[in-house]
N, C-alpha and C positions, 0 to 999 in steps of 0.2 A: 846173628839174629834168629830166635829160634821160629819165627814167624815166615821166615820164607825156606823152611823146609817143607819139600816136596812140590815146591815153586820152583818150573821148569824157565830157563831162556836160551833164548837165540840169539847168539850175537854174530855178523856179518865182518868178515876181514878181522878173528879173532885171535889168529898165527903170530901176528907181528904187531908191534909199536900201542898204542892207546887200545887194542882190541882185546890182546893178548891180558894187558893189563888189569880192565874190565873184568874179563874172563875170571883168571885168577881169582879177584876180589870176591865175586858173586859164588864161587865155588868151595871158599873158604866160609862163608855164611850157611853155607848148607844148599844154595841151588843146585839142580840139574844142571849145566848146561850145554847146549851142543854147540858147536865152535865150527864154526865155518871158516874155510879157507881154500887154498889151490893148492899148496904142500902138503901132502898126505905126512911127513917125515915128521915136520916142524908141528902139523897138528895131533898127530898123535904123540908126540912128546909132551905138548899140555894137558891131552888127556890124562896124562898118566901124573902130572905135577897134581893135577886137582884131584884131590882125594874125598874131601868130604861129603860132596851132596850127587859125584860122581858126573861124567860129562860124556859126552860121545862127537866125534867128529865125524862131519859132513860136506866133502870135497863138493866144488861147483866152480867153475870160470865165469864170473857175472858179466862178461863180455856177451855170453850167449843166453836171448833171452830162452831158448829152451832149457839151459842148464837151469839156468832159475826158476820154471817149472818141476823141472827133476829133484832141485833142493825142495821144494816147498815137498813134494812127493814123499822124498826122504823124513821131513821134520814130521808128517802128520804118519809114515809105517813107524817113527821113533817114540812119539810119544800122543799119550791123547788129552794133553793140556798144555796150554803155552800160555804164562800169566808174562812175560815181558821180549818184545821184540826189538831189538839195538840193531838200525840199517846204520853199519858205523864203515863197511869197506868201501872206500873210495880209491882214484886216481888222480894223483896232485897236477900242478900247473906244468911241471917238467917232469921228470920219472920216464917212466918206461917209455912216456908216446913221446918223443918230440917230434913236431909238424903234425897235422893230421892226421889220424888214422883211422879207422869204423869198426865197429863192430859187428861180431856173426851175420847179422841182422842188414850190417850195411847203413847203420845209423853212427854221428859221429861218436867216439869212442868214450870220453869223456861225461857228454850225456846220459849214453846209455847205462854206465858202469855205476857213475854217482850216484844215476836219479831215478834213469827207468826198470833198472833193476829193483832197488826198492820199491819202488809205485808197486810195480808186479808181485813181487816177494807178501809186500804188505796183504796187497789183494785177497792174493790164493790163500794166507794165511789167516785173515779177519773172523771166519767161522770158527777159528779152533780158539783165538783170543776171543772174541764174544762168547764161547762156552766154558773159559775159565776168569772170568769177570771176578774182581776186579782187573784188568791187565793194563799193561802200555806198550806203548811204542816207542820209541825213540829214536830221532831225525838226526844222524850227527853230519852239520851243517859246516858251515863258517863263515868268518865275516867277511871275507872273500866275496861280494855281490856283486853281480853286474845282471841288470833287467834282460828281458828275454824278449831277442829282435825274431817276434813270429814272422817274418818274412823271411826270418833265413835260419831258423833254429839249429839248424845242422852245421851250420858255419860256413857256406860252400863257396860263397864269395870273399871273404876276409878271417882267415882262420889268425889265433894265436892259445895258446895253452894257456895262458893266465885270462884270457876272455871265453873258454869253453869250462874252465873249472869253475870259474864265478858267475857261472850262466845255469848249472848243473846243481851248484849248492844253492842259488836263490831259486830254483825250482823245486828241491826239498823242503825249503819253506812254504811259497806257497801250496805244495802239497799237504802241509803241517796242517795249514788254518784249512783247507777246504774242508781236509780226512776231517778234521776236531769238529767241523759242523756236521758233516756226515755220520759222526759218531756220539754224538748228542743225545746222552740219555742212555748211553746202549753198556755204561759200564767200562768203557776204554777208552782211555786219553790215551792222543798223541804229542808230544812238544819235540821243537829241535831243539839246537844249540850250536855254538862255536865253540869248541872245547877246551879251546887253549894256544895260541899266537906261536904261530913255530915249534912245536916240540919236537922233542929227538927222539926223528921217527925215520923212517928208510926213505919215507918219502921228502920230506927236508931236504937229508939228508944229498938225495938224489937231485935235488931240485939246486944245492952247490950253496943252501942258504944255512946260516948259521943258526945254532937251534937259540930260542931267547924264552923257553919253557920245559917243563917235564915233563913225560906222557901220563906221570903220578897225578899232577896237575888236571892233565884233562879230564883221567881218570875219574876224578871226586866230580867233576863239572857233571861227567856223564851220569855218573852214580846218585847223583843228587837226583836228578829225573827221572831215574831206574826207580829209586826205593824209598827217596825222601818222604814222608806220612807231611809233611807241608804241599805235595804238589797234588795232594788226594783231588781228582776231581776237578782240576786246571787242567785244561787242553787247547791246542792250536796257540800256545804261548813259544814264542823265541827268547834263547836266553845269551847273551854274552857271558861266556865260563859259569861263574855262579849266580850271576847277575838276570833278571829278566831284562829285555831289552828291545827295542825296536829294531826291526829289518830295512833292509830297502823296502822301500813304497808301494813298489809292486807286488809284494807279499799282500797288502792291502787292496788290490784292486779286485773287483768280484768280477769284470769282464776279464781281465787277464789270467785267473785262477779260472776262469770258464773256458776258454782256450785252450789251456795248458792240460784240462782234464781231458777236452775230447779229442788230443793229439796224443794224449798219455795213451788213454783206451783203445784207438786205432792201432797208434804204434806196437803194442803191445798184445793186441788181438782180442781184447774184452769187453770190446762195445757188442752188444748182443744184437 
């Protein structure tokens, strides 16, 4: 597309599985992009596959919300536009954490990594996407939902990993619809989505389930929100793979997305 040359993005957990793949695509159209990851090895070895719109990697552990600070640090000494932002790194229901675990921060792990990494990321990032308008964002979600028990958001009385991940991804949603009204008129859509039902991905993989899609698959799901000239201008929309589609309820609740903002901003440290 000769249109998104000189068109920077940022994709999150871009080393391995549906990120990596992304990556690549957007890199062959002529993007910039920086590729975020924890592998220094595995990312600078995509740098160097994307040749044409040229890419740069930028290491960060999103366990810690100061590393996520430091990336945001990183993208704005790298570049001074950002027309597309993909929070695409997540931690599955099994993988690396089984039982409870917390982050830097001493928040549960899960949470933090999915959802409040992102929130922040987004954040610190918003002035540099509001100065290369038209821009977007993208939420990669899943259909994975389970509503958010504000009496124990951390999990500290009844933990399971398939109840912290689908508590983490419908919190990327309703972050989706609040951001899209907060950004109403300003030239940035944000949407999520569930990318694609099991792909074969390390985290599947890891999680001992068998893959029942392809990260090619998720890929286009993603891409379609990345670059589609159909989604010009739609925001705070949820999509099942290619499909628009309704979330859990809770995505629609404006007291429970009011909640969720001012524990985001606390937790995180950007309530002023």
């Amino acid at each position: 597309m000769a249109e998104s040359r000189g068109r920077t993005a940022l994709i999150t957990g871009a080393t391995d599985g549906v990120g990596r793949v992304v990556a690549r695509a957007l890199g062959t159209d002529g993007w910039r992009v920086l590729v975020h990851g924890r592998d220094r090895a595995r990312g600078e070895a995509l740098v160097r596959e994307i040749e044409q719109g040229g890419a740069t990697f930028l290491a960060a552990d999103l366990a810690s919300l100061a590393e996520v600070r430091r990336l945001a640090e990183a993208v704005r000494a790298t570049t001074d536009r950002l027309d597309l932002l993909i929070n695409n790194a997540g931690i599955g229901s099994a993988g690396n954490a089984p039982g409870r675990k917390t982050s830097a921060e001493g928040h549960e792990l899960r949470f933090a990594v999915n959802y409040l990494a992102g929130f922040l990321l987004t954040h610190l990032l918003l002035p540099l996407l509001k100065a290369s308008t038209p821009a977007r964002i993208v939420n990669v979600s899943s259909a994975g939902q389970q509503a958010i028990d504000f009496s124990d958001v951390m999990l500290t009385r009844q933990y399971s990993g398939v109840a912290a991940y689908c508590q983490s991804k419908l919190a990327q949603i309703l972050f989706t619809v609040d951001l899209a009204a907060e950004l109403e008129g300003s030239g940035v859509i944000v949407n999520a989505l569930h990318p694609s039902t099991y792909m074969n991905t390390t985290m599947v993989r890891q999680a001992g389930v068998s893959p029942m899609s392809r990260v090619e698959d998720g890929a286009e799901a993603i891409l379609q929100l990345a670059t589609s000239p159909a989604l010009a201008g739609r925001s705070g929309l949820y999509f099942n793979v290619l499909r628009e589609a309704r979330a859990n309820g809770q995505a629609y609740d404006a007291e429970a997305r009011r909640k969720l903002r001012a524990l985001s901003l606390d937790l995180t440290g950007l309530t002023s």
